[in-house]
C-alpha positions as CSV (number, residue, x, y, z in Angstrom):
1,X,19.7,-4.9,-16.3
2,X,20.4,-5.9,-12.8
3,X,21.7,-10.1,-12.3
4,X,18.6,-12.5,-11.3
5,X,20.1,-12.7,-8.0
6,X,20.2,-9.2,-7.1
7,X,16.6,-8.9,-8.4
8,X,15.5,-11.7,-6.1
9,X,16.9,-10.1,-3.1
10,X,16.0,-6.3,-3.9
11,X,12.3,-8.0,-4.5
12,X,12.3,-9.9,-1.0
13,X,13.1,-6.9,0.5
14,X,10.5,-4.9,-0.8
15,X,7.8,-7.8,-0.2
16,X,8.8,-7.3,3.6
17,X,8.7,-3.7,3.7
18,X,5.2,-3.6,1.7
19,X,3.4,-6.5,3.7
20,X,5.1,-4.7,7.1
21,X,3.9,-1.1,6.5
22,X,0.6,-2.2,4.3
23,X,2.5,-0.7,1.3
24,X,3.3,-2.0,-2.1
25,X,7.0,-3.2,-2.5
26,X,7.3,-0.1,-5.2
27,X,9.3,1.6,-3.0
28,X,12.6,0.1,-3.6
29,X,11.4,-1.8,-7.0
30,X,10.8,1.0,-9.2
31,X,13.9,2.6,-8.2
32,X,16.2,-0.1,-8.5
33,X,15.1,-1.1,-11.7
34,X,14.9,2.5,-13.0
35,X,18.8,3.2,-11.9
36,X,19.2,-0.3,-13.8
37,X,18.1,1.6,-16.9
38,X,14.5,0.2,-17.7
39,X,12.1,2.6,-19.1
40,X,9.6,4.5,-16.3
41,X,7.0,2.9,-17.7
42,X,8.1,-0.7,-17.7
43,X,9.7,0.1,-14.0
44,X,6.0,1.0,-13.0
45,X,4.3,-1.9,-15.3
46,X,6.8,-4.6,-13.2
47,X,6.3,-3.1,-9.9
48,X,2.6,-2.8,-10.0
49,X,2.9,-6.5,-10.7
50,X,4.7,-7.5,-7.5
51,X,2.1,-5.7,-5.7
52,X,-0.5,-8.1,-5.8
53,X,2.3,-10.8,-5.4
54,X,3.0,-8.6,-2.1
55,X,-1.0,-8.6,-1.1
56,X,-1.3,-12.3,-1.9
57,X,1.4,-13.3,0.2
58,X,0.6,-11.0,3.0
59,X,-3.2,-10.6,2.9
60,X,-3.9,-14.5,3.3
61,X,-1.6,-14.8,6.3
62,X,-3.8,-12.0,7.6
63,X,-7.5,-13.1,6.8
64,X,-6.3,-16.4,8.3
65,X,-5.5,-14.7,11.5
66,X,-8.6,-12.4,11.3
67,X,-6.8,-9.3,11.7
68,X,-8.5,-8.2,8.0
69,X,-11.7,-6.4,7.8
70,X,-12.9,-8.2,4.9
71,X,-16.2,-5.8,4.7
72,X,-14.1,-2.3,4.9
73,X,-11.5,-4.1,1.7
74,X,-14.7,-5.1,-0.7
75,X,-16.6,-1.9,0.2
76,X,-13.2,0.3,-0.7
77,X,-12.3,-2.0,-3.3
78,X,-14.9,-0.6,-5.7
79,X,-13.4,3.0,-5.4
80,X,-9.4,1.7,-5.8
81,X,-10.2,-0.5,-8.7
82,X,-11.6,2.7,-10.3
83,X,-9.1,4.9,-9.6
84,X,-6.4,2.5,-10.5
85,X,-7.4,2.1,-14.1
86,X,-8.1,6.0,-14.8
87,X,-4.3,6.6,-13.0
88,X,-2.9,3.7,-15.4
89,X,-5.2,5.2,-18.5
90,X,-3.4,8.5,-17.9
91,X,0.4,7.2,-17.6
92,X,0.5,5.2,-21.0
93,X,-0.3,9.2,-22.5
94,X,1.9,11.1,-20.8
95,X,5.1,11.0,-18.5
96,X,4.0,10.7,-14.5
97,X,7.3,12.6,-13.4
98,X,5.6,15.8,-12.2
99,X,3.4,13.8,-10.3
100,X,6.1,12.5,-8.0
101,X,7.1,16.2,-6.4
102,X,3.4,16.5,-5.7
103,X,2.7,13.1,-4.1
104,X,5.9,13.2,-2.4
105,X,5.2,16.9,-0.7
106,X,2.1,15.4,0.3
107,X,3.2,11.8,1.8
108,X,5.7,14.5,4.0
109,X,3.2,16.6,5.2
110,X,1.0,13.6,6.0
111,X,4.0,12.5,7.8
112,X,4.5,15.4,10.1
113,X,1.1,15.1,11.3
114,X,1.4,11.9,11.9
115,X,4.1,12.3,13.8
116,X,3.0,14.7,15.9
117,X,0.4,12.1,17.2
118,X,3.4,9.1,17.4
119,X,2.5,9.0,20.8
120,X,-1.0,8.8,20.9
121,X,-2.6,5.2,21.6
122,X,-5.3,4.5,19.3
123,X,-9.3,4.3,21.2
124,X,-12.6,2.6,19.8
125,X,-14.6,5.6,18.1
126,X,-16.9,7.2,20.6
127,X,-19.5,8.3,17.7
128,X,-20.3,6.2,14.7
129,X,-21.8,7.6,11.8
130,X,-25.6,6.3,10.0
131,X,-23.9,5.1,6.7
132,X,-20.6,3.4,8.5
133,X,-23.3,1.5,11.0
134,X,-25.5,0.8,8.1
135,X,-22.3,-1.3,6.6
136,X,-21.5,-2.7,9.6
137,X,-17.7,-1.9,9.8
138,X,-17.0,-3.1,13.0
139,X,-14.7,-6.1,13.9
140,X,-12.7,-7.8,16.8
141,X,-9.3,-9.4,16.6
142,X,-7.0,-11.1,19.0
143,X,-3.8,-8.8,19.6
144,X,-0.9,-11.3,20.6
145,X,1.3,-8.2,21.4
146,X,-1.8,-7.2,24.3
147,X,-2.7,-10.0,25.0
148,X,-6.4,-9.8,24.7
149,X,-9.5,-8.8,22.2
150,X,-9.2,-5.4,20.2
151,X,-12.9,-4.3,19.4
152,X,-13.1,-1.6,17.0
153,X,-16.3,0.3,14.7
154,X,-15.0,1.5,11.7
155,X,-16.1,5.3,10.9
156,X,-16.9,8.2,8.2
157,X,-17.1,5.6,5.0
158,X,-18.8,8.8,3.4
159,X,-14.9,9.9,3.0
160,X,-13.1,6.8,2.7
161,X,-14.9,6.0,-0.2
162,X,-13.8,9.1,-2.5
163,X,-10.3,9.2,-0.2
164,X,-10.1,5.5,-2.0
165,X,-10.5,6.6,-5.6
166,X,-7.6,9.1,-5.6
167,X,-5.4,6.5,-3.5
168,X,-6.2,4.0,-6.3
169,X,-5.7,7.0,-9.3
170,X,-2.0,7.4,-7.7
171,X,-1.4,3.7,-7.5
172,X,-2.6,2.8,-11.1
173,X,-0.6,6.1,-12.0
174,X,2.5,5.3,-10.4
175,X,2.8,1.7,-9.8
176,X,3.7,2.1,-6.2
177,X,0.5,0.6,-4.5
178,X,0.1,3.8,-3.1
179,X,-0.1,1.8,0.6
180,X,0.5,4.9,2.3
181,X,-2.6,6.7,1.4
182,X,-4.8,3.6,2.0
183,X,-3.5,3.0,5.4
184,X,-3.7,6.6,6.3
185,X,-7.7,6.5,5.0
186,X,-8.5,3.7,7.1
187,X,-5.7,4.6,10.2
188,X,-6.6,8.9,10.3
189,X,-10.0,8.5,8.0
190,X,-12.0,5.5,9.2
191,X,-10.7,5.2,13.0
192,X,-9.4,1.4,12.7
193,X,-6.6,0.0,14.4
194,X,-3.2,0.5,13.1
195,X,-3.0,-3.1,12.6
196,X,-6.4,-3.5,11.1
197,X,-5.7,-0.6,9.0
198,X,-2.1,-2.1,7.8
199,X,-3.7,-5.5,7.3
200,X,-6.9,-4.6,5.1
201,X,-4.8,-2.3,3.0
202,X,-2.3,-5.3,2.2
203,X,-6.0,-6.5,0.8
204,X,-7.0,-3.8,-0.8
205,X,-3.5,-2.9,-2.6
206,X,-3.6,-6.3,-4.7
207,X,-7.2,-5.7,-5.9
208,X,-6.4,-1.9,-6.6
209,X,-3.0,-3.5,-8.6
210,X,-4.8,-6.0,-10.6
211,X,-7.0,-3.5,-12.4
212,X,-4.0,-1.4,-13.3
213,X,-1.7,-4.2,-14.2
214,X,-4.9,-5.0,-16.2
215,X,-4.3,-1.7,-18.5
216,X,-0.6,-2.4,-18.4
217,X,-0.6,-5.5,-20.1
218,X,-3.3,-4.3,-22.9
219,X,-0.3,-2.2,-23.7
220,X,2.5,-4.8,-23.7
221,X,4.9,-3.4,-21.3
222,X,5.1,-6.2,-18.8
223,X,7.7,-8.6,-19.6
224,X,7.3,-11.9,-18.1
225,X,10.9,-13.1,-18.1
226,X,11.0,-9.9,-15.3
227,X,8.3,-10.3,-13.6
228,X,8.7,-13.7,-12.8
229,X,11.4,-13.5,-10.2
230,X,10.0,-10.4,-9.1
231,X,6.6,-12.5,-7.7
232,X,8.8,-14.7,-6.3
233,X,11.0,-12.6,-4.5
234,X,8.5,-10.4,-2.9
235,X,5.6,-13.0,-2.4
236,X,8.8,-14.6,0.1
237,X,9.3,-11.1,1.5
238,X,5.7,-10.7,2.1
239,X,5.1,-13.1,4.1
240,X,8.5,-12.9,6.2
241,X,6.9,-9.8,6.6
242,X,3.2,-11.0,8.3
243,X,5.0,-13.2,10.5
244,X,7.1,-10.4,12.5
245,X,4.0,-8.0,12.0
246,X,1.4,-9.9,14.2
247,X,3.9,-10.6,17.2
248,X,4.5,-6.6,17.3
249,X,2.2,-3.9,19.4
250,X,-0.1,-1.9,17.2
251,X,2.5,1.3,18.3
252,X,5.3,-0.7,16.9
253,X,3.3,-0.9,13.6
254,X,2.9,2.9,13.3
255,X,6.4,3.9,14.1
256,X,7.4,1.4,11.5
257,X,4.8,3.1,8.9
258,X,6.2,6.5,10.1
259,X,9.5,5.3,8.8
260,X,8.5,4.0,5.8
261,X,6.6,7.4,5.0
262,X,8.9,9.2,5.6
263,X,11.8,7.5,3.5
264,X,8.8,7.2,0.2
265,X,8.0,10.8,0.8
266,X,11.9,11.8,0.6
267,X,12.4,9.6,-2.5
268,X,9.1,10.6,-4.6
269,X,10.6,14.5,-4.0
270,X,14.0,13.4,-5.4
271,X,13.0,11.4,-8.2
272,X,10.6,14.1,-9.0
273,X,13.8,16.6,-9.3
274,X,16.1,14.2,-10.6
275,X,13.7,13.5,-13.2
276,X,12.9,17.0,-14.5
277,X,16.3,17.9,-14.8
């Protein structure tokens, strides 16, 4: 098992790069601490954990700076929850390796569409659905990096709704916050700023990993002597991570999600391969 120490920085590390790209800190958790030579299943149990220390730290620094859509989070928040206790149901029964080549294949061909629009600069939604009006999606936010008021109308919640269940049946499932799904939901799905997007699915992530962790600890494999400096470690990361995210330009934020897609998608292939070997 890897020293306190390196644990505590691995975890900051992943607190930044989850809070930054509106991911869970999974990423680099799950395969440290596999490589360390925990079980899969205890290597998920602990990650899923640091992802609502990740969303605490993060989300709060961003509801204080209303940059959060607090009514897009709750009104997702049902679908996640759902979705993140029938993905944590079906891990404790069987093993989630062949999961990890599919979800990886995905998160790359997600990618490339994305970054075939790197360069586009995100616009308010000309047309606004009935049922997303209805809700009253919309928001306003001060952009330091602009310089003035982003207004935005949040769009198609007829999708993001059942978009949001599978995103939370791959983050109970995998104990990866599945961050990148959520952001692409509300970034490609629901029209809202890439900041907005990055912020309320920092939100949404800790909800979506209480209800799995929920199932987790039913079956005893969260240990608390590990977990404990795994909180701390990434709850510091996360918000390192909301103080450099709110001084950079909304096309700053999506490069850096770009990144961080890309290098998830790459890793979920591997592991998938390594794994079934």
């Amino acid at each position: 098992m890897l020293p306190v120490g390196w644990l505590l920085l691995i975890s900051v590390a992943a607190g930044f790069v989850g809070a930054m790209s509106g991911m869970g800190g999974g990423i680099i958790l799950i395969p440290a601490l596999t490589l360390a030579g925990m079980d899969i299943k205890h290597a998920i149990a602990a990650s899923i954990v640091s992802v609502i220390a990740t969303s605490s730290g993060a989300a709060a620094a961003y509801v204080r700076d209303r940059i959060t859509n607090l009514k897009v989070g709750m009104f997702l928040e049902m679908f996640t929850m759902l979705g993140a206790i029938t993905g944590a149901s079906i891990t404790l029964v069987m093993s989630p390796r062949p999961l990890f080549i599919a979800f990886g294949v995905v998160l790359l061909l997600v990618w490339g569409a994305m970054f075939m629009q790197r360069h586009e600069v995100w616009k308010p939604a000309e047309k606004v659905d009935r049922f997303s009006s209805w809700l009253e999606l919309k928001g306003c936010y001060f952009d330091q990096a602009a310089g003035h008021d982003i207004h935005y109308q949040g769009t198609r919640a007829y999708l993001g709704g059942p978009m949001m269940f599978g995103a939370g049946l791959i983050a109970g499932l995998l104990g990866i916050g599945a961050g990148a799904l959520k952001v692409l939901v509300l970034d490609m799905g629901m029209h809202l700023p890439p900041k907005v997007s990055t912020t309320t699915s920092n939100l949404i992530i800790g909800v979506t990993a209480l209800a799995g962790t929920s199932v987790y600890l039913a079956a005893g494999l969260i240990e608390p002597g590990l977990a404990a400096p795994i909180i701390l470690g990434v709850g510091l990361g996360a918000l390192l991570g909301t103080f450099v995210l709110v001084r950079l330009s909304n096309m700053a934020v999506r490069h850096f999600f770009l990144v961080v897609l890309l290098i998830l998608g790459a890793e979920m292939v591997i592991r998938g391969i390594w794994g079934s070997l």
